[in-house]
N, C-alpha and C positions, 0 to 999 in steps of 0.2 A: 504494500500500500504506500500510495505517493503522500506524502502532508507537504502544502505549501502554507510557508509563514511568513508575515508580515517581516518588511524589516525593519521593524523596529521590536523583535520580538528574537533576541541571536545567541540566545543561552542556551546552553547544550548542558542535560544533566550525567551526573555519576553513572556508567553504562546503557550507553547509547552510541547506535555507529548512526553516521550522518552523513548528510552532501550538500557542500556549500557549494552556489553557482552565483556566478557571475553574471548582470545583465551586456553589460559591454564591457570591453576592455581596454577597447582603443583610447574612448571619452573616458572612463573612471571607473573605480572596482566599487559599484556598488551590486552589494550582494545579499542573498538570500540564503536561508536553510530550508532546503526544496524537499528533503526525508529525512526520518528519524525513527530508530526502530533499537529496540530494546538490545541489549549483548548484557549477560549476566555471567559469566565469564569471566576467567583469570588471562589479561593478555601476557603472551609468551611472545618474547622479540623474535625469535626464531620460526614461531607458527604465524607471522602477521598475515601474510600470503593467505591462509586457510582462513583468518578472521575478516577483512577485506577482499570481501570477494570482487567486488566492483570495482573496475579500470575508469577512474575519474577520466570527463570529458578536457576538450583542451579549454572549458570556461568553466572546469570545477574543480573542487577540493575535496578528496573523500576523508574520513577520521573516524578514526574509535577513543571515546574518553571515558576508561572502566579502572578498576584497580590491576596493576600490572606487574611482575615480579622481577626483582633486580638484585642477585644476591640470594640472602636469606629475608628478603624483607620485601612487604608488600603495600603497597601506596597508589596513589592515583599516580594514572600514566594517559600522558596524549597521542595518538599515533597521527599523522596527517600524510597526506600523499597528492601533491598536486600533478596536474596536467596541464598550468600553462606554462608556456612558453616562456615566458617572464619570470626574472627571479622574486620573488615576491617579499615584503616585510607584513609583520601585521602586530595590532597591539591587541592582547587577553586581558582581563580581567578574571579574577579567583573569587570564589564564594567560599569560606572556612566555617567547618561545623561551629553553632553558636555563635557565629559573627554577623553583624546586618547587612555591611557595608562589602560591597566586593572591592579588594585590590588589585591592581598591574602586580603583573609578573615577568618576567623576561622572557624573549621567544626567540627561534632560532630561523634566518632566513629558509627558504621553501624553495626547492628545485623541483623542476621537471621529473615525475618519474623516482625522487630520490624521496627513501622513506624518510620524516624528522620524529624523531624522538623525544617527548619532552616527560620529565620525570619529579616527581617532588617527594621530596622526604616526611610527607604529612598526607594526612588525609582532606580532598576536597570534596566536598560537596558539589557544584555548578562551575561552569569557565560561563564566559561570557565574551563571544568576538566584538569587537569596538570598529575597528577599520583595520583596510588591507590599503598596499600600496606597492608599485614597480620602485625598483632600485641598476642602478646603470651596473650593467655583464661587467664593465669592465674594473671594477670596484671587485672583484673576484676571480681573478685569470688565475690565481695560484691556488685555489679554493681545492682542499679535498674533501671527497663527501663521503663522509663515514657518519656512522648513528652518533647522536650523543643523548647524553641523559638530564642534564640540566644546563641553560643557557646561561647562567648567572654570572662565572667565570669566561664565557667566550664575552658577554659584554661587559664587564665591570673587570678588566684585570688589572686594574687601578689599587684595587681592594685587593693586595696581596698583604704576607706574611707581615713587611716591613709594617704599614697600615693598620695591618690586625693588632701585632706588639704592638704599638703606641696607642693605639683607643682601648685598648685593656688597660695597659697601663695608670694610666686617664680613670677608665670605668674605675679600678681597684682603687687608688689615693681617695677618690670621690666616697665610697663606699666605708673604706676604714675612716675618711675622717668623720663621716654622719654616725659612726657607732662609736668614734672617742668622743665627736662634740655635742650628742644627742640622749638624751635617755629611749624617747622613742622617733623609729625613722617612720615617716607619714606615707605609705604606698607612691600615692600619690605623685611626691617628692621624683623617686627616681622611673617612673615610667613618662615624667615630661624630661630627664635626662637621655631616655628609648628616643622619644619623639625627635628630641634635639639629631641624634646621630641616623635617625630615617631607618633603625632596627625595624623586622619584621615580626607583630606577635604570632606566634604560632604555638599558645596559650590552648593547652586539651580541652578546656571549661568542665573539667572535672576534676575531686578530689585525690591526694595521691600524698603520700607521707612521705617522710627521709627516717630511715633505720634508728637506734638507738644510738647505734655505733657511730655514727656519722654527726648526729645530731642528740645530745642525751634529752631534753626538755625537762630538766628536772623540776620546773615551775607549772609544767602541766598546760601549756598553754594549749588553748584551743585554735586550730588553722582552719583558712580559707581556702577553697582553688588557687592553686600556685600558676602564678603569670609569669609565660615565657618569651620568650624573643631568641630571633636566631640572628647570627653573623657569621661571617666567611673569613676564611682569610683563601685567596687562590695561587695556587690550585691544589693545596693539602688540606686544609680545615675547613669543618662543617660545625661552626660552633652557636653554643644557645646559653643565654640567661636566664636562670630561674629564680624566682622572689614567692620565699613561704611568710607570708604575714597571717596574723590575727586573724582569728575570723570577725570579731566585733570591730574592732576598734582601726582594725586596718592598718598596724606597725610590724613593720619588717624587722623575723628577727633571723634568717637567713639568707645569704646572697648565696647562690653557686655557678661555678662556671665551668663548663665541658665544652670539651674538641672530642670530634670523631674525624674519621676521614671524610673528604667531600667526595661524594659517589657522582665524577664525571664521564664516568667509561674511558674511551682510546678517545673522544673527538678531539682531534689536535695538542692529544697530550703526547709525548713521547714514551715510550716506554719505561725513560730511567725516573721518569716521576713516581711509577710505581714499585722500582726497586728504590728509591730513594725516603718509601714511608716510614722506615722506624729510625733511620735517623733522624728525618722529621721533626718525628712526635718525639722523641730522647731528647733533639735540640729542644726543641717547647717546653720539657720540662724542666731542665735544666733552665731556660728562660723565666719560667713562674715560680720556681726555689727561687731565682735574687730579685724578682721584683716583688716578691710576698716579704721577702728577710731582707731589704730594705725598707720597709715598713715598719715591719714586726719582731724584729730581732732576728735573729739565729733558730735554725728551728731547734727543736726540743730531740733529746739525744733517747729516740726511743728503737725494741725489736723490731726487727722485722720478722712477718710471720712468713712463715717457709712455705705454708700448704694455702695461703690466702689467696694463692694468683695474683696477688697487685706487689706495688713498689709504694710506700707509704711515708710521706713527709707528714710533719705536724708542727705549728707554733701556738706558742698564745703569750702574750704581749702582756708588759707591764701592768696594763693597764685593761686586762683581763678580755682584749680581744684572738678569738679562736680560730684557727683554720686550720683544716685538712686536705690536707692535697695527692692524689694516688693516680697511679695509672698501672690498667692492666699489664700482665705479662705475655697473655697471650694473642691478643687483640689490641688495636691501638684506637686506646679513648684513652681522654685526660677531664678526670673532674677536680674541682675546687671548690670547698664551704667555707666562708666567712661567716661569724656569729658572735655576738656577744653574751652572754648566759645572767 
């Protein structure tokens, strides 16, 4: 069955394969979603062939946007496949579970016949297309077209490593000084410092604890849904903020901060970027031992447990501020808790 939609109607939900068409091309890409038809499905990069089955026309766009598998881990996946001739740009908009407002996300130019892949590390609800537009052949003579997984790093590679160390840096002095010069820190407070740096919430809007070990609460406090936010550093880090405050009163009484790897696949990475990951993450942590113990002293001279699987640093400061800092041994994640108790 054919569904024609207005265009002003360009949202495409959580599984669902589609075809966007084109009225003209020559005069301007305004465009339509001409069918839409349910996929409840896990897309597999290698089965896409089998999941699109339709050869978009040369005035259309075919896609599938379902939960899709990358690794061990499953999240929303865009598939798109055009047929025109034209290399094409376009801007999305994201719907996030529990969010009202949809945001821009990054996208990845559109070739002829070449699959694009786009991938996020979170669960979406709705995309929503905004406009398309031609971009000059010649702005891509050296262009190779291989899948990639997220666009973030092919457009922002501004937002590297160097980047990343100094607005953490930043983030962290910000943070200890509101818990040496504060009794309580106001939510509030540091999610207009989010806003200031253009961080992404990618907030579960559900409840979720930190361990005893990690966190003791010996004051019993009662928390809220913990608000997060993600940053990058490219092309190694996929990192996120988390803030557990009060559930009443709404004062933060943990900050934590974790790196994982940024899952960009091959698109124009080289190889040695992925033999180059545990130096990486080892350089990183060795980086966040001297900018925590420039802060906080010297960390605290404790075992290490043999059978834990992690690498475990710890401080706590004069003046009774906490942090713990670890990173797996077999895996490369790096977390970090600040707390004052």
């Amino acid at each position: 069955m054919i569904i024609s939609i207005s265009s002003f109607a360009q949202e495409v939900e959580i599984g669902t394969i589609f075809t966007i068409e084109f009225k003209s091309i020559e005069q301007n890409l305004n465009f339509k979603i001409v069918s839409q038809k349910p996929f409840n499905g896990i897309i597999d990069d290698s089965k896409i062939d089998s999941i699109i089955k339709t050869k978009p026309k040369d005035n259309q766009i075919v896609g599938v946007f379902a939960n899709g598998k990358f690794g061990n881990n499953i999240n929303s996946m865009l598939v798109l496949i055009s047929g025109l001739t034209d290399y094409i740009d376009y801007d999305l908009l994201i719907k996030l579970p529990r969010k009202r407002k949809l945001q821009k996300t990054s996208t990845s130019t559109l070739f002829k016949g070449v699959k694009s892949i786009e991938y996020w590390s979170y669960q979406i609800d709705k995309i929503e297309f905004v406009k398309f537009k031609t971009i000059p052949k010649e702005n891509f003579e050296q262009f190779h077209f291989e899948t990639k997984i997220d666009s973030t790093c092919i457009k922002n590679a501004d937002k590297n490593i160097e980047f990343g160390e100094q607005e953490f840096k930043t983030h962290l002095e910000l943070t200890v000084s509101e818990f040496e010069n504060n009794k309580d820190i106001e939510i509030g407070k540091m999610l207009k410092y989010e806003n200031t740096i253009n961080s992404i919430d990618v907030s579960l809007g559900h409840f979720w604890s930190l361990g005893e070990g990690i966190y003791p609460n010996e004051k019993g406090f009662k928390f809220g849904n913990p608000i997060s936010y993600r940053r990058y550093e490219c092309p190694y880090f996929d990192g996120k903020t988390n803030y557990f405050f009060t559930k009443d009163d709404k004062n933060i009484k943990v900050v934590s901060f974790n790196w994982e790897t940024f899952q960009e696949s091959n698109f124009g990475i080289s190889p040695k970027i992925k033999t180059d990951l545990n130096e990486k993450f080892n350089s990183k942590y060795a980086f966040i031992v001297k900018a925590v113990s420039e802060l906080l002293g010297n960390p605290l001279d404790i075992e290490q447990e043999e059978d834990s699987g992690r690498i475990d640093t710890k401080w706590k400061s004069t003046n009774g501020i906490n942090a713990y800092l670890f990173k797996f041994k077999t895996y490369n994640e790096i977390r970090l808790y600040i707390y004052k108790e």
